[in-house]
C-alpha angles and dihedrals in degrees: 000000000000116000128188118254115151149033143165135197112198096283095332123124112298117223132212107192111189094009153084121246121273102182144026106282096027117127129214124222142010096334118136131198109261124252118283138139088262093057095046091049087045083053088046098054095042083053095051115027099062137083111245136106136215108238116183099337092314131096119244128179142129094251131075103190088060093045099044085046095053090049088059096057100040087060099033110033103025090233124136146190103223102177148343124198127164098274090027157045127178125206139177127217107184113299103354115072098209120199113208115188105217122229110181128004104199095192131227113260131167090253099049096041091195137077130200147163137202117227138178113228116220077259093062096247119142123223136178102203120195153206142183154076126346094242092055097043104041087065091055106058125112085209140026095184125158097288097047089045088059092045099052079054103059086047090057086049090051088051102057093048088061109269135136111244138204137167127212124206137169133199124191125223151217112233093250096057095054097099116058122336096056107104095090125059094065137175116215118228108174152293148261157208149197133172132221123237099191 
């Protein structure tokens, strides 16, 4: 059984929900980061680049980390992922519903280690949004600046007490880069981890 521990927004607060904390700058209990543009793109990116669908009001998917993700921020965020059909996937984050027409969908594999898909937003933005190791990821990043540095981190830090880590990035296009060469450049939004209960 996989449970939700940890998240990170850029260097905004870190939080620790049904935990103690395992390292300086964690936070117990039900306390959640507060509202910014980072943690609704992270939102964003959790609510689109994944693989489940949404049967009869429940979530349903291979994969637990996605699913146990997606419950999180269904009870602490009041964001939701609505639909997903093959042009399209539907998310909420908080009092707006958003439709993003997807445009290419570049899966996760074992050697990837990564997954992402590129999106176009109701504003016509497009947007490649990603997810996956550290390792993959990392190399991956425009920038490694002072607040990615200290959330990679706190990812490494995750890492050592036992969780399952992932990090989530986006990168927005010109009309002209959505169909192959889109998974560099990115923008780092944050981090998680959940723990295994086995």
């Amino acid at each position: 059984m996989l449970v939700f521990r940890e998240m990170a927004v850029r260097s905004e607060v870190v939080e620790g929900l049904q935990s103690s904390p395992k390292n300086a700058g964690s936070v117990i209990g039900s306390k959640r980061l507060p509202p910014s543009k980072t943690l609704d793109d992270l939102m964003r990116c959790i609510l689109v680049c994944h693989d489940v669908l949404r049967i009869n009001g429940k979530l349903s998917g291979s994969s637990q980390d996605e699913l146990v993700m997606m419950e999180m921020i269904e009870k602490e965020y009041d964001c939701e992922f609505i639909s997903r059909d093959s042009d399209s996937v539907r998310v909420r984050i908080r009092d707006v519903t958003e439709t993003f027409t997807i445009l290419k969908v570049f899966e996760f594999s074992s050697d990837r280690k990564m997954m992402s898909v590129t999106v176009k937003r109701e504003d016509g933005q497009v947007v490649n949004y990603a997810k996956g190791a550290d390792m993959m990821i990392k190399k991956k990043l425009e920038n490694v600046y002072a607040e990615e540095e200290s959330l990679i981190n706190q990812l490494n830090s995750y890492a050592s007490t036992g969780l399952r880590t992932l990090m989530y990035a986006q990168r927005l296009l010109a009309g002209t880069e959505a169909e192959d060469q889109v998974e560099c450049k990115y923008s780092l939004l944050g981090i998680t981890g959940v723990e295994d209960l086995l």
